[in-house]
KOLGU-400609 format. One line per 10 residues: number of its first residue (from 1); their letters; for each residue x, y, z of N, C-alpha, C. Coordinates in steps of 0.2 Angstrom, whole numbers, plus 5000, padded with zeros to 4 digits. Each point is the difference from the previous one (the first is absolute). Example, Ala and Ser with C-alpha at 12.3 -4.5 7.8 and 13.67 -1.06 7.14 Angstrom:
<recs>
1 = as = 5066/4972/5039/4996/5006/5000/5004/5006/5000  4998/5005/4996/5004/5006/5001/4996/5005/5003
</recs>
This chain:
<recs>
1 = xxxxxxxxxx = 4874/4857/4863/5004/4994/5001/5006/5000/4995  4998/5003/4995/5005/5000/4996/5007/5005/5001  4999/5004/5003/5003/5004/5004/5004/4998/5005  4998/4997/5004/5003/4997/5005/5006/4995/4997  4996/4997/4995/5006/4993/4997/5007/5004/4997  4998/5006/4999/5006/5001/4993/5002/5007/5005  4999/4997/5009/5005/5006/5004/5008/4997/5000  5002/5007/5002/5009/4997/4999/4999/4995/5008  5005/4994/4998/5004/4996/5005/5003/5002/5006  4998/4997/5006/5006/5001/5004/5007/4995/5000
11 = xxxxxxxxxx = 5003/5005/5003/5006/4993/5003/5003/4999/5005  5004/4994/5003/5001/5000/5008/5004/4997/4999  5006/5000/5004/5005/4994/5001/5001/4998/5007  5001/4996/5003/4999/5000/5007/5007/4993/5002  5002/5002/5005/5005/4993/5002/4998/4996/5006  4995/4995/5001/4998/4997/5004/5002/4994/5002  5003/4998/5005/5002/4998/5006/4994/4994/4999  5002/4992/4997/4997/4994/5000/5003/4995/5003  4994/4994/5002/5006/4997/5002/5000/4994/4995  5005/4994/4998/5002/4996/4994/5001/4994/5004
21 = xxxxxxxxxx = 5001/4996/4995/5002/4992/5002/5009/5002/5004  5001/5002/4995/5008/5000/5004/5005/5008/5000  4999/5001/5007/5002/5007/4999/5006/5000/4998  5006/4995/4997/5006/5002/5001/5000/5001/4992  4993/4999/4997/5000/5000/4990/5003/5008/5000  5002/5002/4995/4998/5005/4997/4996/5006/5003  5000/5006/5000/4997/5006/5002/4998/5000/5008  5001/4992/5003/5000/5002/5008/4994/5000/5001  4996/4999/4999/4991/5000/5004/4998/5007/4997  5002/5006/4995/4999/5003/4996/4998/5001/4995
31 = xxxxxxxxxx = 4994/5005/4997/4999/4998/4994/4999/5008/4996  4999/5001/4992/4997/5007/5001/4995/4999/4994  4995/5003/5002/4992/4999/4997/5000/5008/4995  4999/5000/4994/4999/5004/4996/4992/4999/4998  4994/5005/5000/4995/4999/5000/4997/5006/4995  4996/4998/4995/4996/5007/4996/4993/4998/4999  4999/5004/5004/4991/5002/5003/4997/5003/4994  4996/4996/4996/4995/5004/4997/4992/4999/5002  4995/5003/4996/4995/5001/5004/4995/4993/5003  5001/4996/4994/4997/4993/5003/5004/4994/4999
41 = xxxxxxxxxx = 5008/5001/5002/5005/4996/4998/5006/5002/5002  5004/4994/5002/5008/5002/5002/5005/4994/4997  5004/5003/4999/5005/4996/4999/5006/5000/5004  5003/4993/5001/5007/5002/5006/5005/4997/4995  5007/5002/5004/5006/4998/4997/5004/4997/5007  5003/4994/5003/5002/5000/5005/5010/4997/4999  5003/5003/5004/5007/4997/4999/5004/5000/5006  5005/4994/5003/5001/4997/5005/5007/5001/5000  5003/5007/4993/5007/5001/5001/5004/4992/4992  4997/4994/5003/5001/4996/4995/4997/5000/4992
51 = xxxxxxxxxx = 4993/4998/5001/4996/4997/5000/4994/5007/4995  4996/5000/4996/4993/5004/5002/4995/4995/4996  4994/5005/5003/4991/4995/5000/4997/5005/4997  4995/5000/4996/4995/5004/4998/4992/4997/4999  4997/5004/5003/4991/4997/5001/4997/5007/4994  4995/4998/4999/4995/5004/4997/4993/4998/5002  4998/5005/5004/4993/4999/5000/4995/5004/4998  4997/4997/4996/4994/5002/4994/4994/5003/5003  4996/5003/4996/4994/5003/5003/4997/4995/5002  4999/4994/4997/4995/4995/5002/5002/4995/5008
61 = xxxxxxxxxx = 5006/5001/5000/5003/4997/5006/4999/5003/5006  5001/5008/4999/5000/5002/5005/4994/5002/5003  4993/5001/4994/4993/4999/5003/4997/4994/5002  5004/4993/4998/4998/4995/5004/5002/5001/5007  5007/5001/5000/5002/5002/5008/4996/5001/5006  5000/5008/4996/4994/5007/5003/4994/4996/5003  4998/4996/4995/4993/4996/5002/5002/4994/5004  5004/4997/5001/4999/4996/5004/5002/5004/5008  5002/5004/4999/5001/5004/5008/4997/5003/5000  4996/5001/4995/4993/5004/5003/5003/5009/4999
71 = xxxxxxxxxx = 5002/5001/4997/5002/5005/5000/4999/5004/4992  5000/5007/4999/5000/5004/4992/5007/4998/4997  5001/5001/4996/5007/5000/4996/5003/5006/5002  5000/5005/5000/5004/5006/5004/5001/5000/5007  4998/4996/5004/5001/4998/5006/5005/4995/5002  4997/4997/4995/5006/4992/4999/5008/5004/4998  4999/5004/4996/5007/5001/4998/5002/5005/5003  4996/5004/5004/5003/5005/5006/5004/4997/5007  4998/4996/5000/5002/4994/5005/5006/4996/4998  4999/4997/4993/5006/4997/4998/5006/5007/5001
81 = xxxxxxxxxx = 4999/5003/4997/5004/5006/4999/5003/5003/5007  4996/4998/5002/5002/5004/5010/5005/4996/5003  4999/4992/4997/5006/4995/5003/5005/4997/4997  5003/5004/4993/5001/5000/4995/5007/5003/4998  4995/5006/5001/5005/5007/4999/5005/5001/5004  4999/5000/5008/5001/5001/5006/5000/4992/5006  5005/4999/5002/5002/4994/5005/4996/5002/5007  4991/4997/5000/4998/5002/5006/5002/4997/5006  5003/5002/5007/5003/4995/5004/4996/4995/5003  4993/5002/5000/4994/4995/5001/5001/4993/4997
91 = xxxxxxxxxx = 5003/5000/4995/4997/4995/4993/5008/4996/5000  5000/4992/4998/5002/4997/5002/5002/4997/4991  5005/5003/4996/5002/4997/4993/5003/4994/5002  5001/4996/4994/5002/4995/4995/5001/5000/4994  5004/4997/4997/5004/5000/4994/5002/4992/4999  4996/4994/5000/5002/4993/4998/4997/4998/4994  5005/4994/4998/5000/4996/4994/4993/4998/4999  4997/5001/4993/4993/4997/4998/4999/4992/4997  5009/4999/4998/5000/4996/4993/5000/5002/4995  5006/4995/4995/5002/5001/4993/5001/5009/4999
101 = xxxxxxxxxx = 5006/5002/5007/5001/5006/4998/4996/5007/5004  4995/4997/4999/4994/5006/5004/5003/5000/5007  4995/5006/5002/5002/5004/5007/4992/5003/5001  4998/4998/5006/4995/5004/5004/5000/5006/5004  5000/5005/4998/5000/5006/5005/4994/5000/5004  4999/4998/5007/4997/5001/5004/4999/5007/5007  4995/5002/5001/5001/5008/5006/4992/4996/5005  5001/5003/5005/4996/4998/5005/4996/5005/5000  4994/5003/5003/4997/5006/5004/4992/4998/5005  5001/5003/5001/4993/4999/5005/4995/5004/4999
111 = xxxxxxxxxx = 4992/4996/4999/4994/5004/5000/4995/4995/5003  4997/5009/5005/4996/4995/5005/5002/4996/5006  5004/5002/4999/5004/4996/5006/5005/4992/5000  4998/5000/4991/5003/4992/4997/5005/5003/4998  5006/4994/5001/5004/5001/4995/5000/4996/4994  5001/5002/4993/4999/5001/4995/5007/4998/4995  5001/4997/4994/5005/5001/4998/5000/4997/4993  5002/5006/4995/5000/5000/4993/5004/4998/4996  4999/4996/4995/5006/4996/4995/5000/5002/4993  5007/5002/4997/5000/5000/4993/5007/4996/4997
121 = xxxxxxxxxx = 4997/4997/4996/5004/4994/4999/5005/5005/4993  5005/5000/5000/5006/5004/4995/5002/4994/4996  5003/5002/4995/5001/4994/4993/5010/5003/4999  5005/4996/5001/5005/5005/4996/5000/5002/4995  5004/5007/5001/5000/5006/4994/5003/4997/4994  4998/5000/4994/5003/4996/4994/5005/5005/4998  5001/5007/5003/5006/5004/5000/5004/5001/5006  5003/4996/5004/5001/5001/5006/5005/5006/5001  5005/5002/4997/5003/5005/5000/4997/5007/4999  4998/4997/4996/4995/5008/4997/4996/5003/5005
131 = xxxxxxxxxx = 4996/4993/5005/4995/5002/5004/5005/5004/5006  5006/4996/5001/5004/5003/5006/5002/5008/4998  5000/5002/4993/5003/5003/5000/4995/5006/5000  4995/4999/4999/4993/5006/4999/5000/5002/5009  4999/4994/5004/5001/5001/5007/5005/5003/5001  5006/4999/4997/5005/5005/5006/5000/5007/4994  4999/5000/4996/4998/5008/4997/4995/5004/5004  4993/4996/5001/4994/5006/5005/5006/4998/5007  5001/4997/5002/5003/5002/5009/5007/5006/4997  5002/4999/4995/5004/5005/4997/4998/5007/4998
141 = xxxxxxxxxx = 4995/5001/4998/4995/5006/5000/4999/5002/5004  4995/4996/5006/4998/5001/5006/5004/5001/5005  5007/4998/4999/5002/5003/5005/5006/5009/4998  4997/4999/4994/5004/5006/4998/4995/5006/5001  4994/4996/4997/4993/5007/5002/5000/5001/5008  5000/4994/5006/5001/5004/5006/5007/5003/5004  5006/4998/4995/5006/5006/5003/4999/5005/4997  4995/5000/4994/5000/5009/4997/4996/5003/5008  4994/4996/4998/4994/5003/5007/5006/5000/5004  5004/4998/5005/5004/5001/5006/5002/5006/5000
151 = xxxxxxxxxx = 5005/5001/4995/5006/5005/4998/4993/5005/5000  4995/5001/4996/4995/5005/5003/4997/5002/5006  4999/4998/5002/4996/4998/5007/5007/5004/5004  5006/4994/5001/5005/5004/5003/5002/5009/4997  4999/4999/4995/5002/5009/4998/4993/5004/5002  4997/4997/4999/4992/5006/5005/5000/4999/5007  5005/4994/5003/5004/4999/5008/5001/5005/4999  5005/5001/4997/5008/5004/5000/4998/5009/5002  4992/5002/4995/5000/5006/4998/4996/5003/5007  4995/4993/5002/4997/5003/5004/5003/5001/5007
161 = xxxxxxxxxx = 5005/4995/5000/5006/5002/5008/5002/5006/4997  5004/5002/4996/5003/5006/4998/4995/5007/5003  4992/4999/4999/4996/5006/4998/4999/5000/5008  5000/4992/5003/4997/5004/5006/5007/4998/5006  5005/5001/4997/5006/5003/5004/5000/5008/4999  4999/5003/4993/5001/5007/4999/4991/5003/5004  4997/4995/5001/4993/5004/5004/5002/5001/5008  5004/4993/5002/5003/5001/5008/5004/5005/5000  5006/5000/4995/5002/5006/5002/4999/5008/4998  4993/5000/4998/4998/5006/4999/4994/4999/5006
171 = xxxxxxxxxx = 4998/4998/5002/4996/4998/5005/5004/5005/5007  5007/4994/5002/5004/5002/5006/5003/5009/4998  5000/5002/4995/5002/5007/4995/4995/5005/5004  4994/4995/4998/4994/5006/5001/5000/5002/5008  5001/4993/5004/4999/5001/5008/5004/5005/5002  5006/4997/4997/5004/5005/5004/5000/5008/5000  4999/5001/4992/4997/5007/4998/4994/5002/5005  4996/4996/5003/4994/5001/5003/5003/5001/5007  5004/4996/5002/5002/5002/5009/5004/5007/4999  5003/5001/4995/5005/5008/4998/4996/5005/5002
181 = xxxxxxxxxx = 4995/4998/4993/4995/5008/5001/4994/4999/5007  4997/4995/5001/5000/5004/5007/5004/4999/5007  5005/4998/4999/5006/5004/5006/5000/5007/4997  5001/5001/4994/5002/5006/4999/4993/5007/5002  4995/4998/4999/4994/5003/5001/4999/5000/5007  5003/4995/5004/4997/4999/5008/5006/5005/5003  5004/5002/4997/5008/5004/5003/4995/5006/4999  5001/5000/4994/4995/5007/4999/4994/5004/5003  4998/4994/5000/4994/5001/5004/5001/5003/5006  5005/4996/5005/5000/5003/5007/5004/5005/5001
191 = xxxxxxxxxx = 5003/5002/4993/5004/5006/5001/4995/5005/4998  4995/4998/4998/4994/5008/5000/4998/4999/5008  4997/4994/5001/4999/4999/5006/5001/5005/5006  5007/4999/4999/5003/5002/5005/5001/5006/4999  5002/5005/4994/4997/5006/4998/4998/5002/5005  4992/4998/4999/4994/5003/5000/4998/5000/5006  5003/4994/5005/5001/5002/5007/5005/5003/5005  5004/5004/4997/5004/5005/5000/4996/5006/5000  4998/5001/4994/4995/5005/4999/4996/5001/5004  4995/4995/5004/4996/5001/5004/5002/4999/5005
201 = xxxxxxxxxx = 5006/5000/5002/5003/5000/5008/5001/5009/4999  5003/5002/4995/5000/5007/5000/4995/5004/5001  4995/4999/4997/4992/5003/5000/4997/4999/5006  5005/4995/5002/4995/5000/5008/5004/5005/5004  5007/4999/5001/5002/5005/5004/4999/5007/4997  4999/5000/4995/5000/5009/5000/4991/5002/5001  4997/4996/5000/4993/5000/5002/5000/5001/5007  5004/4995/5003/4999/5000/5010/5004/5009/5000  5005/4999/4998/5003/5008/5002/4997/5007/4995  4995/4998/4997/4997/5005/4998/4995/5002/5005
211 = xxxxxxxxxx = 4994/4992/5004/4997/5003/5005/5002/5001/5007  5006/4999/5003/5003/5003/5003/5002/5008/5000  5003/4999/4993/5000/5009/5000/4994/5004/5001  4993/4999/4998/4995/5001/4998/4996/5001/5009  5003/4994/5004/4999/4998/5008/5000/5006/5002  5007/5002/5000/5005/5004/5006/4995/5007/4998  4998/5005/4992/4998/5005/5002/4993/5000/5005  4994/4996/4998/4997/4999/5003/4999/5001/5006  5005/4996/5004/5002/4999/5007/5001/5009/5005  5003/5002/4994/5003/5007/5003/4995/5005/4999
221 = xxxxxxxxxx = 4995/4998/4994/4993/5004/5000/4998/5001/5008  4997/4992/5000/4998/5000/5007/5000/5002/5005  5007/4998/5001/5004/5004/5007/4997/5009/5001  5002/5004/4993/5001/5006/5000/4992/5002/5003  4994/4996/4995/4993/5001/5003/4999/5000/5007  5004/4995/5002/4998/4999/5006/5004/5003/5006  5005/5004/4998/5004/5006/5002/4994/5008/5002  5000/5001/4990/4995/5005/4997/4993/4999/5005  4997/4994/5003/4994/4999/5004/5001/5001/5007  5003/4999/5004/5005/5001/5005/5000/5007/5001
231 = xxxxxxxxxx = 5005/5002/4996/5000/5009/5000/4993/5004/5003  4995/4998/4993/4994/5002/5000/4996/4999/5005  4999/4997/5001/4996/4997/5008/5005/5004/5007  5007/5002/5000/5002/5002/5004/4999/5007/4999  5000/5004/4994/4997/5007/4999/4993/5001/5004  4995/4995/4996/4993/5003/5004/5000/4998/5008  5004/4996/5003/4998/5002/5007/5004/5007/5003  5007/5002/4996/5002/5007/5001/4993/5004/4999  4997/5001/4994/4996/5004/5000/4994/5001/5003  4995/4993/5000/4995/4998/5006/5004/5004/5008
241 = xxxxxxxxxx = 5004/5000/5002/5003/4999/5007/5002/5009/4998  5001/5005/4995/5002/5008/5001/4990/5003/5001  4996/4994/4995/4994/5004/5001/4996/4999/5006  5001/4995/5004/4996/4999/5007/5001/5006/5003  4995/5002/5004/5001/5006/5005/5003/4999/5006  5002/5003/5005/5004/4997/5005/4996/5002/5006  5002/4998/5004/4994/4999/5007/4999/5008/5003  5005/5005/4999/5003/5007/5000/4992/5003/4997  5001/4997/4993/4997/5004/4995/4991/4999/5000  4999/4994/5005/4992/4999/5001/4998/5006/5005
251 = xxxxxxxxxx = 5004/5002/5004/4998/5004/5007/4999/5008/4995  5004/4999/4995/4998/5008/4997/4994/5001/4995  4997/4993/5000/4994/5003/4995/4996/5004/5005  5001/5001/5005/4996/5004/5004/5006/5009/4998  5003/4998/4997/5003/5008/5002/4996/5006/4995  5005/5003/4999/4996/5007/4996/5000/4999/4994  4998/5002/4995/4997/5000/4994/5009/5003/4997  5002/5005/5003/5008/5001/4998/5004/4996/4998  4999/4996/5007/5007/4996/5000/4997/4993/4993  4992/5000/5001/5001/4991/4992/5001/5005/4995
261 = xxxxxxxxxx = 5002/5006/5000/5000/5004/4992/5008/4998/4998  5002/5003/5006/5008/5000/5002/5001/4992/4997  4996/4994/5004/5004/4994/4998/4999/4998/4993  4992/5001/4998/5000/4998/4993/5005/5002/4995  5001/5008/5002/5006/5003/4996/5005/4996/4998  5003/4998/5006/5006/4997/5002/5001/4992/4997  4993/4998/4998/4999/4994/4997/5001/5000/4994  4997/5005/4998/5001/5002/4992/5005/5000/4995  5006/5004/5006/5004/5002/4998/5005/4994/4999  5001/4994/5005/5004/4993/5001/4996/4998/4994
271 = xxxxx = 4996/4999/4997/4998/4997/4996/5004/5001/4992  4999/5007/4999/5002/5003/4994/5010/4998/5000  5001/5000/5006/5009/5000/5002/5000/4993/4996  4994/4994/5002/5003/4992/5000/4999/5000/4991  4995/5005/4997/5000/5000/4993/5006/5001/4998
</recs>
C-alpha cells in the first residue's frame, strides 16, 4: 500500500467542450481541465481563459464517493480519469456557477443502461494567474512533446518512403535484369536448338544415302546370281542333252563288240578335250 501511495503522479490536460449559463461570457462554452491522478486522489485545476477554479479531492472523499457508487477506489478514479483526460463524445459536460464564486464541473456517462452524471464542485484559485499559467505551460510542454513525436514519426515517414522507393527501384532493376537474362538464355537457347537440328537433318541425309549406297551393290549381287543361276541351269541341259543316246545309237547295241570299243573310244577321248 505503501508503494502504490508514494507512485509518481499522472497528468492530463484536456479542453472540453461545456455548456454555461451564457455562451457569449468568456472562453465561449470552453473550458480546459488540468488533472493529477494519484493513486487514491486527484486533484483538478480548471480555467475559462478568464477566470480559474481549483478542487482537491482527498483520500477520504474520493473513498466516500467509490462507496456510494458502489464501486473500489481505483475504479472510481479510472473512470473519473477516462472522462476527464479525454472529451468522451457520449458524455454530455457542464461548467455552471455554484455561488459565492464556485463552479460545478459536471460530465454524464451511462452504466447499465442509466444515464449517470458526476459533480465536482471547484472553489476559485487563490492564485489565478499562476493557476493559468501552470495550464498553458503543460499544454506548452505538451504540445512541444508531441511536435517533437511528429517531426519523428514524420522522419521515420520520410526514411521508410526513401527505403521502399530504393527497394521499388531495385525491385523493377531486378525484373528487368530477370527478363534480359532470360531473353538472353531463350536466344541461346534456340540457337543450339537450331544447331542441333541442323546437325540431325545432316546425319539423316548422309544416313539415307549411306543406305542407299549400301542398296545399289546389293541389288547388282543379285542380278549377277541370278544371271551366274541361269547360265548354270542352261549348261546342265547342254550337257544332260550331248549325254542321252540317240535313237541311231539304240539300234547298235545289237552291233559288234568292234564297233562299242570304237564308240567308247570315241567317248573317252570328248571327254578328255572338254577337260
Amino acid at each position: 500500500m505503501a508503494t502504490s501511495t508514494t507512485a509518481a503522479p499522472r497528468h492530463s490536460c484536456a479542453k472540453l467542450s461545456v455548456a454555461v449559463e451564457d455562451p457569449k461570457a468568456a472562453g465561449g462554452g470552453a473550458v480546459f481541465v488540468k488533472a493529477t491522478w494519484h493513486p487514491t486522489r486527484f486533484s483538478l485545476a480548471v480555467t475559462d481563459g478568464a477566470g480559474a477554479w481549483a478542487a482537491e479531492a482527498s483520500d477520504a472523499e474520493v473513498r466516500l464517493r467509490a462507496e456510494q457508487w458502489d464501486q473500489p477506489v481505483a475504479d472510481y478514479l479510472a473512470l473519473a480519469e477516462r472522462y476527464l483526460a479525454f472529451q468522451q463524445p457520449s458524455s454530455t459536460y457542464s461548467f455552471h456557477d455554484a455561488g459565492n464564486g464556485n463552479r460545478r464541473l459536471s460530465w454524464t456517462f451511462e452504466r447499465q443502461g442509466t444515464k449517470l452524471e458526476w459533480r465536482w464542485k471547484l472553489q476559485p484559485s487563490p492564485h489565478t494567474q499562476q493557476t493559468v499559467a501552470e495550464i498553458l505551460d503543460f499544454l506548452m510542454d505538451a504540445n512541444i512533446r508531441l511536435s517533437e513525436e511528429v517531426v519523428r514519426k514524420t522522419q521515420s515517414f520520410d526514411r521508410l518512403k526513401q527505403e521502399s522507393e530504393k527497394c521499388l527501384q531495385q525491385s523493377e532493376r531486378f525484373n528487368n535484369e530477370k527478363a534480359e537474362f532470360e531473353q538472353a538464355t531463350f536466344s541461346k537457347f534456340v540457337a543450339v536448338l537450331n544447331s542441333k537440328k541442323a546437325k540431325l537433318r545432316q546425319l539423316k541425309n548422309k544416313l539415307t544415302e549411306l543406305e542407299s549406297a549400301d542398296k545399289a551393290p546389293k541389288e547388282e549381287d543379285e542380278t549377277s546370281t541370278d544371271r551366274t543361276e541361269l547360265f548354270e541351269e542352261e549348261s546342265d541341259k547342254d550337257a544332260s542333252a550331248n549325254d542321252e543316246p540317240s535313237e541311231t545309237g539304240r539300234g547298235d547295241l545289237h552291233s559288234s563288240p568292234e564297233k562299242i570299243a570304237a564308240t567308247s573310244k570315241g567317248g573317252r577321248g570328248r571327254k578328255r578335250t572338254r577337260k
